[in-house]
C-alpha positions as CSV (number, residue, x, y, z in Angstrom):
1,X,-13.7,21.3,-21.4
2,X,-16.1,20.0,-18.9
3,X,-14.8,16.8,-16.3
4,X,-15.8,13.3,-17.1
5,X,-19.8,12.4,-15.0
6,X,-20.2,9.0,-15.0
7,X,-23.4,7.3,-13.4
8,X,-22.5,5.5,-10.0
9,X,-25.2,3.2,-10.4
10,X,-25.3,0.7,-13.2
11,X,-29.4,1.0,-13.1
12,X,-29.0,4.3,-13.5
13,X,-30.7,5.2,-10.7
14,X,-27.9,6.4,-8.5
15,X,-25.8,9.3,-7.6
16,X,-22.9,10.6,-10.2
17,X,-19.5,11.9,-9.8
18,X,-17.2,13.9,-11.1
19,X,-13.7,12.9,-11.7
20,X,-10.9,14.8,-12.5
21,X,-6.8,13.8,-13.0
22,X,-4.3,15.9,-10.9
23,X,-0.3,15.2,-10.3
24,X,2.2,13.9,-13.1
25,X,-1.1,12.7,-15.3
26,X,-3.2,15.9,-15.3
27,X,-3.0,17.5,-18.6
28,X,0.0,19.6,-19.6
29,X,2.0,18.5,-17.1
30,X,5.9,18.3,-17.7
31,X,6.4,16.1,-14.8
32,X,7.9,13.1,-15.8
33,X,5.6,9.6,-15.7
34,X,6.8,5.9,-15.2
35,X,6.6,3.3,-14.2
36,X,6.4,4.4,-10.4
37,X,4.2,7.2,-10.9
38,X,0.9,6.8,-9.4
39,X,-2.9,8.7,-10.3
40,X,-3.8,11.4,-8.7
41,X,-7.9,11.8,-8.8
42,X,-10.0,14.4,-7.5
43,X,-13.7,12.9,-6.7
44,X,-16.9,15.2,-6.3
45,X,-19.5,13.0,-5.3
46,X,-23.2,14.0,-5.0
47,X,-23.5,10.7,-2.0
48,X,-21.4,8.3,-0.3
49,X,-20.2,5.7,-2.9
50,X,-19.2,2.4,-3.1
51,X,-16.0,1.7,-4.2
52,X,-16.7,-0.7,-6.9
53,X,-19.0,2.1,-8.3
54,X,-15.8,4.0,-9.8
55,X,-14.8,3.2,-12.8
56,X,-11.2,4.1,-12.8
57,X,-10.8,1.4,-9.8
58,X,-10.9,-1.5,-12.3
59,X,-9.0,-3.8,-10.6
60,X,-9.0,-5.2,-6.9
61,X,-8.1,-3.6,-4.6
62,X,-4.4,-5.0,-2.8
63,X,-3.5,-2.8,-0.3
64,X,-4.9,0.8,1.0
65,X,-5.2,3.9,3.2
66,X,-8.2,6.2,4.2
67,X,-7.7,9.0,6.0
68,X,-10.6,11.3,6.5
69,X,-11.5,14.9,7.2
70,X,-8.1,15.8,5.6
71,X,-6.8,19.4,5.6
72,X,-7.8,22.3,7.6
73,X,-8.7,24.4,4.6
74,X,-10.9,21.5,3.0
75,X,-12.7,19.8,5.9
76,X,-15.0,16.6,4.9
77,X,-12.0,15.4,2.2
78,X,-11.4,12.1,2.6
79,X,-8.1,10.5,1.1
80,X,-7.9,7.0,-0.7
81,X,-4.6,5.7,-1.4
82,X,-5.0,2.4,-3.4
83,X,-2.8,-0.3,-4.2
84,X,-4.4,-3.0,-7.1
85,X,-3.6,-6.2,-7.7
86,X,-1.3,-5.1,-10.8
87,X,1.0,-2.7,-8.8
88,X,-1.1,0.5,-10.4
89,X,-1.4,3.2,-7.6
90,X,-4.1,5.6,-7.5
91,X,-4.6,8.1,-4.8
92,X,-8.2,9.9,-4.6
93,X,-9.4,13.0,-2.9
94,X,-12.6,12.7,-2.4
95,X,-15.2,15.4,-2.0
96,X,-19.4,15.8,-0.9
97,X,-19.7,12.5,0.1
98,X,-17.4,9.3,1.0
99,X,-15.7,6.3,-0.6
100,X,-17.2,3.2,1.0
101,X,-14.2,0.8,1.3
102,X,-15.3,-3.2,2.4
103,X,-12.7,-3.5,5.4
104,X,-9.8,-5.3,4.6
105,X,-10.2,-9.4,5.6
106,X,-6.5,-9.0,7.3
107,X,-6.2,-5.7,8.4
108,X,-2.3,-6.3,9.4
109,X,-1.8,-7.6,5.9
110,X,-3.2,-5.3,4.3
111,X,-0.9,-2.2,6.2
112,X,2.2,-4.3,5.4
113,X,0.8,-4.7,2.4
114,X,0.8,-0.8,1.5
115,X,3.5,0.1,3.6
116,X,5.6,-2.6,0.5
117,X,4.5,-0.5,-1.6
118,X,5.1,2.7,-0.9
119,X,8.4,1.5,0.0
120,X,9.0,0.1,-3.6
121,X,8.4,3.4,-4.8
122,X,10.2,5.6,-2.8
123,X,14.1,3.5,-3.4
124,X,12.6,2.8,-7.4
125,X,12.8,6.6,-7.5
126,X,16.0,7.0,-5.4
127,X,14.8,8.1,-2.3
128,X,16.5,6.0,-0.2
129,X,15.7,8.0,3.0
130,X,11.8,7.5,2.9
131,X,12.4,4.2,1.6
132,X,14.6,2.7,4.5
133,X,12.5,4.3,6.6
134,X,9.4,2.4,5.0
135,X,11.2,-1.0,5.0
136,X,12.1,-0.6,8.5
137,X,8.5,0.1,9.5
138,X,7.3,-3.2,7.4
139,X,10.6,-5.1,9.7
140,X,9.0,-3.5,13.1
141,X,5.8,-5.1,12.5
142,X,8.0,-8.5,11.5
143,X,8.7,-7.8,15.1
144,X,4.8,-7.1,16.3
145,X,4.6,-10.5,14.7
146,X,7.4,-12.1,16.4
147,X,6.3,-10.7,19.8
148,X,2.8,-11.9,19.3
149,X,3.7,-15.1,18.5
150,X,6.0,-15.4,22.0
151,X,2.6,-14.1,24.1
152,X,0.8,-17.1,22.6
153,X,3.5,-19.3,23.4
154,X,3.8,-17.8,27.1
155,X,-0.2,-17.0,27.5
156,X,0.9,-13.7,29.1
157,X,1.7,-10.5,27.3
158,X,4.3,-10.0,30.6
159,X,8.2,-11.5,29.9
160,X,10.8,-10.7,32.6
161,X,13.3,-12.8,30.7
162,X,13.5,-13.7,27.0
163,X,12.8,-17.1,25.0
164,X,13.5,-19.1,22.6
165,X,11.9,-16.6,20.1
166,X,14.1,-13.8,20.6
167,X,16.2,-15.6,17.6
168,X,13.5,-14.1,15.6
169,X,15.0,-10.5,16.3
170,X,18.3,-11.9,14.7
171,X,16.3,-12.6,11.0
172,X,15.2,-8.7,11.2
173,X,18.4,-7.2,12.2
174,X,20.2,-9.2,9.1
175,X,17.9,-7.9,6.7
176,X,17.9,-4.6,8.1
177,X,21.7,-4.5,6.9
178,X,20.8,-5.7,3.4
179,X,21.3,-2.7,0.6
180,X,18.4,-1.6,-0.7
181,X,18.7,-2.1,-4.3
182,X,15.4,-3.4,-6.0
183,X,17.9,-5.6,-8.4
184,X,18.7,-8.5,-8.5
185,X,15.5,-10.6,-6.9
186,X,14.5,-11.0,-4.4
187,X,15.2,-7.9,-2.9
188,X,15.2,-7.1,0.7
189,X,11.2,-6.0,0.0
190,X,10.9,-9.6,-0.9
191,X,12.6,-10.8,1.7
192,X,10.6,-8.9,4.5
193,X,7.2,-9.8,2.8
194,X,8.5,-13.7,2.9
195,X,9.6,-12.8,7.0
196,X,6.2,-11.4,7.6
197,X,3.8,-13.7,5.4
198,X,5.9,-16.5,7.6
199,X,5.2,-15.5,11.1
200,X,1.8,-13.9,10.2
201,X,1.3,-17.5,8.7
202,X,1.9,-19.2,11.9
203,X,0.0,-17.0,14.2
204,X,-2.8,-16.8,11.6
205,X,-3.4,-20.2,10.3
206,X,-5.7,-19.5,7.4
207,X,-3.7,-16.6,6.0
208,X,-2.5,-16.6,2.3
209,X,0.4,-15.0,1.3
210,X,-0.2,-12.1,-1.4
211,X,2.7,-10.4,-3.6
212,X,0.2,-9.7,-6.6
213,X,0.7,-6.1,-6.3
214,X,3.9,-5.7,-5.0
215,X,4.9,-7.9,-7.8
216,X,3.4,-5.6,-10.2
217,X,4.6,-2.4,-9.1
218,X,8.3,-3.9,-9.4
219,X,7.7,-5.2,-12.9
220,X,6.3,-1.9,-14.0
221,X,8.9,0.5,-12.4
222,X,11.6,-2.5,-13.3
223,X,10.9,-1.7,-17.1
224,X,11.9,1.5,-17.0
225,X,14.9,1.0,-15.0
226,X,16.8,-2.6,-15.1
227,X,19.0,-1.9,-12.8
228,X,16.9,-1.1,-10.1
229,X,20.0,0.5,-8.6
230,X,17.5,3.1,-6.6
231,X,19.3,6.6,-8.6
């Protein structure tokens, strides 16, 4: 059975791609699918591609990582992770050409963002290793805020002697303590997007807070497991 070509240009006139489905949602897979699972797509392009020229991407886009050149074996991959606006995840590996991606409008959002999600998913499945570790990467940059916001204060990036903002460490080192049970909400991934949307807010005046797809990837994984109790 051949893979599915779809035109990436809606005149008609542009390049195609082929798509096929690896991981948990190939095919014949036994692995087990929920509400965590992500999709695993392999993309051959014939040219660079804009993004909203995919057709499985049909939703914004919330959160993501590139990486490119990936693996020595497979030099010129690139790798798309995704978040959308509804909590699906979709990871591509794209080859012969590359994914063009609009950069993000809030580029420190947008990592907290992912690393939220990723986070999510790793204690919805039980990992609680990977997943404290993720949370505790999304509280250091609470911290990168907090820091940030005590340079503006100072106008110097140089502090011999702490301030009044070094209360700000306290919030972190609370939640850090939290468990890390996604049940009952909000959960200590709520609580560290509120800490960060609050001090990015107030360095960043025109910032909006965002929980569309971490929202979504809790009520999806949620339904499949109430309790949320990470295993």
């Amino acid at each position: 059975m051949s893979e599915p070509q779809h035109d990436a240009d809606p005149t008609g006139a542009g390049a195609r791609y082929t798509v096929s489905v690896h991981g948990s949602r190939r095919a014949g897979s036994t692995d087990v699918v929920d509400g965590w699972s992500d999709l695993d797509l392999h993309l051959q392009l014939d040219a660079d591609l804009p993004l909203h020229a995919v057709r499985e991407v049909d939703a914004a886009v919330w959160a993501r990582e590139v990486a490119e050149d990936v693996g020595a074996g497979d030099a010129g991959s690139q790798v798309v992770r995704l978040v959308l606006v509804d909590g699906r995840r979709i990871d591509l590996v794209v080859s012969g050409g590359r994914l063009l991606l609009p950069r993000p409008d809030d580029p420190a959002a947008d990592e907290v963002r992912f690393l939220l999600a990723l986070a999510a998913a790793k204690l919805g499945r039980g990992d609680r290793l990977i997943g404290t570790h993720l949370l505790l990467e999304v509280l250091r940059r609470c911290l990168v805020e907090a820091m940030l916001l005590r340079d503006r204060d100072e106008g110097t990036t140089v502090h011999r002697h702490g301030t009044g903002r070094d209360a700000l460490a306290d919030e972190v080192t609370a939640l850090a303590g939290l468990p890390v049970a996604l049940t009952p909400r909000p959960n200590v991934l709520d609580r560290a997007a509120d800490l960060f949307d609050r001090w990015h807010a107030e360095r960043v005046p025109d910032y909006v807070a965002d929980r569309r797809g971490l929202d979504g990837l809790l009520a999806r994984g949620l339904e499949d497991d109430p309790r949320g109790e990470c295993g």
